[in-house]
Phi, psi and omega in degrees: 000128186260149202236153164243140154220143177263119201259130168255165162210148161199106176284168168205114210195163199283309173263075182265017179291275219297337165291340195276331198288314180329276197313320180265004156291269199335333197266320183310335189296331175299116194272001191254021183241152207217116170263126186213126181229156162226173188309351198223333190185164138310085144300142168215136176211149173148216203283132157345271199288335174280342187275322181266287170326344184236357164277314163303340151244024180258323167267336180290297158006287177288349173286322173312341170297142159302129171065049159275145162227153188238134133231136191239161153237141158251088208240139190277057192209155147299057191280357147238047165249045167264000000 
């Protein structure tokens, strides 16, 4: 099942650009992943299950910064072939 989901980050902490440019490097790196960023949140589309293993561990990563917080929206659908 191909999944779209839209990721906010928000570390929070004064110099918060650079965990976020981290955290969508790290996502670029996945090559079974279609990355798409703006100014307001992160798209990742692909396979369901491949998509929830690398956002999970891609966010326990950023937890190590203290006081991050994701908001995901998740839709079981591909919107960017839509």
């Amino acid at each position: 099942m191909k999944v779209s989901v839209d990721i906010s980050y928000y570390p929070l902490k004064v110099e918060y650009i650079p965990p976020i440019k981290g955290f969508i490097g790290r996502l670029n790196s996945h090559e079974n992943l279609v990355v798409q960023t703006n100014g307001m949140s992160t798209q990742v589309f692909g396979e369901y299950f491949e998509v929830m293993k690398i956002l999970t561990d891609e966010i326990y990563k950023s937890f190590e910064l203290p006081h991050s917080v994701f908001v995901l929206k998740v839709i079981n659908a591909d919107l960017n072939k839509a």
